[in-house]
C-alpha positions as CSV (number, residue, x, y, z in Angstrom):
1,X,125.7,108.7,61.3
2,X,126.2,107.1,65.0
3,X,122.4,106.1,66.5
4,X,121.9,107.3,70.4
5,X,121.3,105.0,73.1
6,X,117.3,105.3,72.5
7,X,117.6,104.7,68.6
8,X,119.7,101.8,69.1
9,X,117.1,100.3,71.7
10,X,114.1,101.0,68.9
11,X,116.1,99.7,66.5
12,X,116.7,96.3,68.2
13,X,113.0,96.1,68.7
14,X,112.5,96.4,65.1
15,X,114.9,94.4,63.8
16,X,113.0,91.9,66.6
17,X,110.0,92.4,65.0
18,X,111.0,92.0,61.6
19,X,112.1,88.0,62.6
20,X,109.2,85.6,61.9
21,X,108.7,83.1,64.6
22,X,110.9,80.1,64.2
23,X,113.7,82.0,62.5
24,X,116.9,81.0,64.6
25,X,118.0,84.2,64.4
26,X,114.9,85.2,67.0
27,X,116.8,84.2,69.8
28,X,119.8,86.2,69.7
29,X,117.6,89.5,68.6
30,X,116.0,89.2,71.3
31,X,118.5,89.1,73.8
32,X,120.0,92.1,72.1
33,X,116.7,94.1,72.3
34,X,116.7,93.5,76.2
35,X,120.2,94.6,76.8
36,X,119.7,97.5,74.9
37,X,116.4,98.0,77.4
38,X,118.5,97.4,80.4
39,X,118.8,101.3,81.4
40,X,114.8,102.0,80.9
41,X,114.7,98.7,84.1
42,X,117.5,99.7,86.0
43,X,116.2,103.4,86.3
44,X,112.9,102.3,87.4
45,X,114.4,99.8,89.9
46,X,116.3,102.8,91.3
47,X,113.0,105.0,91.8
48,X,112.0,102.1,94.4
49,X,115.6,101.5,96.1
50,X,115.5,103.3,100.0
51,X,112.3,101.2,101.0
52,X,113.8,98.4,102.4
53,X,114.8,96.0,99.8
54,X,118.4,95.8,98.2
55,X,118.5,97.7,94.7
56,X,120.2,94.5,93.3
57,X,116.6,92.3,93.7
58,X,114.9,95.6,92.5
59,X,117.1,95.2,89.3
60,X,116.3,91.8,88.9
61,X,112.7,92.3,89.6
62,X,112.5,95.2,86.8
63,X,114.4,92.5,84.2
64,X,111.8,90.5,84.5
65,X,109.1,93.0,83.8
66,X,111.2,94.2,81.1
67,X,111.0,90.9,79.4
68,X,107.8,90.4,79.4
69,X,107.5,93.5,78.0
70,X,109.6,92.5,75.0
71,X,108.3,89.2,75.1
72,X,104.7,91.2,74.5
73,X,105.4,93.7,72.5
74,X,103.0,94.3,69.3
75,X,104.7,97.3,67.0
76,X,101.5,97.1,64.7
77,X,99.4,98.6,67.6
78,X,101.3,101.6,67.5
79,X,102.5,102.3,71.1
80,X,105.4,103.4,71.5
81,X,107.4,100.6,73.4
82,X,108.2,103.1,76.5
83,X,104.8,103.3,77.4
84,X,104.2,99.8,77.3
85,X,107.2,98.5,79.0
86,X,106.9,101.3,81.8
87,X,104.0,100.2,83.4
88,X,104.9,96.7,82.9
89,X,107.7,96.8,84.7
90,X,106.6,99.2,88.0
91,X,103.6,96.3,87.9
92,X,106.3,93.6,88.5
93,X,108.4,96.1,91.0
94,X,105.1,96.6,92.9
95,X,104.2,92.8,92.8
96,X,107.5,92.3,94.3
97,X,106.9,94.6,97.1
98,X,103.3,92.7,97.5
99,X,104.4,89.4,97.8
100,X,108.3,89.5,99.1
101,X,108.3,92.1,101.5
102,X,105.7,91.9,104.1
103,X,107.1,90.3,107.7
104,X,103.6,89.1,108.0
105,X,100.9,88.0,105.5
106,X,98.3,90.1,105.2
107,X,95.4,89.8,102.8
108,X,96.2,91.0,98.9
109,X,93.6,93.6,99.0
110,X,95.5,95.2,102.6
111,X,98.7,95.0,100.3
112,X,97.4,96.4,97.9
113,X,95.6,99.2,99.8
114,X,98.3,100.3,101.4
115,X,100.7,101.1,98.6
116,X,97.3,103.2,97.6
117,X,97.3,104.8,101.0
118,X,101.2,105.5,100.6
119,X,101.0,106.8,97.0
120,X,97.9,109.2,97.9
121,X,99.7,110.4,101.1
122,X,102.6,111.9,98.9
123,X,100.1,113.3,96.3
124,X,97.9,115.0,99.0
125,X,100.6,116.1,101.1
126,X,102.0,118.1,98.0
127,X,98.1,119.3,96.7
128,X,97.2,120.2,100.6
129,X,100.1,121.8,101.6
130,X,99.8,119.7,104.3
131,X,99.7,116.0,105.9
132,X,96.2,114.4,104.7
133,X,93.6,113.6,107.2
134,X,91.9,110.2,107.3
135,X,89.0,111.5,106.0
136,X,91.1,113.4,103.0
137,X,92.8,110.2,102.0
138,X,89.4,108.4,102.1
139,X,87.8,110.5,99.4
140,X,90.9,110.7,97.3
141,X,90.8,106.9,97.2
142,X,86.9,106.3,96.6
143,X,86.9,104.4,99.8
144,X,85.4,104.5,103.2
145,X,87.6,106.0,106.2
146,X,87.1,102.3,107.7
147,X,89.0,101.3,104.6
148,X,91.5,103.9,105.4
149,X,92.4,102.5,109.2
150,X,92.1,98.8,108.1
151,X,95.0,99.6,105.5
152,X,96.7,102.1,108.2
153,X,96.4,99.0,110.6
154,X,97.2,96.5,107.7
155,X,100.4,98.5,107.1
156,X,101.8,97.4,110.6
157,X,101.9,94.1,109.3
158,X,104.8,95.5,106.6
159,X,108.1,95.4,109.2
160,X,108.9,93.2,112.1
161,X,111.2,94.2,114.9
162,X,113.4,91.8,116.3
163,X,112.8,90.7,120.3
164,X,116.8,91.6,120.5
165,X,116.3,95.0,119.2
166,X,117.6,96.8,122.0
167,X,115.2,99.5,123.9
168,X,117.3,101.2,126.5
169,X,119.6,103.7,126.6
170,X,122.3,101.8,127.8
171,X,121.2,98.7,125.9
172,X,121.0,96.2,128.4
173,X,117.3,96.1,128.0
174,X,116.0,94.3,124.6
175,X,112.7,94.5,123.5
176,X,112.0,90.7,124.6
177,X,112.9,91.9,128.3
178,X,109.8,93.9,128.2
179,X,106.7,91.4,127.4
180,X,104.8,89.6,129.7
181,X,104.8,85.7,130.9
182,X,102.3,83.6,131.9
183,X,101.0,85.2,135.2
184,X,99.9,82.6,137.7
185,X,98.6,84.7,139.5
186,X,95.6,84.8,138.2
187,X,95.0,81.4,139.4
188,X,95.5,81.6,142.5
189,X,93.1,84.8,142.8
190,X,90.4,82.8,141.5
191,X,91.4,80.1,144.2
192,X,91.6,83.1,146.9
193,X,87.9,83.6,145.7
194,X,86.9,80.6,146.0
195,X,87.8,79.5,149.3
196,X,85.8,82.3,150.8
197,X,82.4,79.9,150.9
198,X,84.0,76.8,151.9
199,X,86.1,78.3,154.7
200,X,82.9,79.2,156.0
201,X,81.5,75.7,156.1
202,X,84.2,75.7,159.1
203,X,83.8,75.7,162.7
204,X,86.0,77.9,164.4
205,X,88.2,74.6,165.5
206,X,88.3,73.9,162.1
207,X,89.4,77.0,160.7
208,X,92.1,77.6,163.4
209,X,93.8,74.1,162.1
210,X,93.5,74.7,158.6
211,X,95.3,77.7,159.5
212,X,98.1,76.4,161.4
213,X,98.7,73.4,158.9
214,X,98.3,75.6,155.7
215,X,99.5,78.9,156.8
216,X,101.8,78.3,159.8
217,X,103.4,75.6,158.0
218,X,102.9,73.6,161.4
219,X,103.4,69.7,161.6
220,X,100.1,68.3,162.8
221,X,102.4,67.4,166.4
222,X,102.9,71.2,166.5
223,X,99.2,71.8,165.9
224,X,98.0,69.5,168.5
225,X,100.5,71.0,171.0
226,X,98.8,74.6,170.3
227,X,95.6,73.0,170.0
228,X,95.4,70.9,173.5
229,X,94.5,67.5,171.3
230,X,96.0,64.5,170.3
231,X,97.9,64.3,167.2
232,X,95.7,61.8,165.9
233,X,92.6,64.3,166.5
234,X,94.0,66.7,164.6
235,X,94.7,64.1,161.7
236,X,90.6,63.7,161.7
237,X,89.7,67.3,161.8
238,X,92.2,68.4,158.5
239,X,90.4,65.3,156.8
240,X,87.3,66.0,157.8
241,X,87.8,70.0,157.0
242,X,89.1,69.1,153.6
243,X,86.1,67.2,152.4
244,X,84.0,69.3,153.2
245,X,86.0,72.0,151.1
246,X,86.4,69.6,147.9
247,X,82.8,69.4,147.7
248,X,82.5,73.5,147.7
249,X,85.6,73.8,145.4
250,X,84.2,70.9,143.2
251,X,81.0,73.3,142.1
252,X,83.1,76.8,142.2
């Protein structure tokens, strides 16, 4: 009589099992016991392909839970080997998500609140008839709606976009187009503000100068010509006026 797939797999377990420790023969079992495993990982691996990560590091992620599983294994507790490997090997698929996939760390217990969040999405959705509210994943979970945003928000964290990714129509805009630079500005409204008081420490003179020198872009010549003074005059009034601005300027 020719064994299935499945009896072949439960028999390499067995014949595993039936190996003391030490034997030399353990080795090679085991390998066999794996391989004939192989289709119980790769079907697993294949539930999680479409979420971003290639099937091929999926499969090789479920291998590894699948030999820990054989590596584990107890027959004399009477579990059937499917239901141990199983969620043995989703745990290490999972893991992998946790710790491989995320553009940006995040804390374990976001990570691991949001595969929650995803998982009770999908059951609500179907139980609801429609697309769970906050509030409805919250009491699902056994957590707080706070919970429920600070995984929602967490979840962000998951995928980065790259600053080329382009955001126009046309394409000629990229996403790095659009953010802000350092805005200096800001500086100079703050000086704006506070030349307010200490233009007012001016005398009309004074102020006019300032003015022509600062504003008018006027050589002190020019200045004295508009002015009626000597050059050297006007000299003595733009150091005198901007002393007595430091000193405001200095306490603003």
């Amino acid at each position: 009589m020719t064994l299935s797939t499945s009896d072949k797999a439960t028999a390499a377990l067995a014949d595993l099992a039936a190996v003391p420790a030490g034997d030399r023969r353990k080795a090679r079992l085991r390998d066999r016991a794996i391989e004939a495993w192989l289709p119980l990982a790769r079907h697993l691996a294949h539930r999680y392909s479409g979420r971003g990560e290639p099937t091929d590091d999926l499969v090789q992620t479920a291998t590894v839970g699948l030999i820990k599983a054989v590596d584990k294994f107890d027959p004399e507790r009477g579990v059937d080997f499917a239901g141990y490997a199983i969620p043995t090997i989703i745990g290490e698929i999972k893991r992998h998500f946790r710790d491989r996939t995320w553009s940006v760390r995040v804390p374990r217990r976001l990570q691991e609140l949001r595969l929650a969040i995803t998982e009770a999405n999908a059951t609500l959705t179907h139980s609801l008839g429609r697309s769970p509210q906050v509030a409805d994943i919250a009491v699902h979970l056994g957590v707080t709606e706070e919970d429920v945003l600070e995984g929602l928000e967490g979840a962000r964290a998951y995928n980065a976009t790259s600053l080329s990714t382009a955001v126009s129509a046309d394409g000629s805009t990229e996403l790095g187009d659009t953010l802000g630079g350092e805005d200096y500005e800001f500086e100079l409204a703050e000086t704006r503000v506070a030349l307010v008081p200490a233009l007012a420490l001016l005398d009309e003179r004074e102020q006019k100068i300032l003015t022509l020198r600062f504003y008018g872009n006027l050589t002190q010549s020019q200045i004295a010509e508009q002015v009626g003074i000597s050059q050297m005059h006007v000299s003595r009034l733009l150091s005198r006026a901007l002393e007595k601005m430091r000193g405001v300027l200095a306490d603003f």
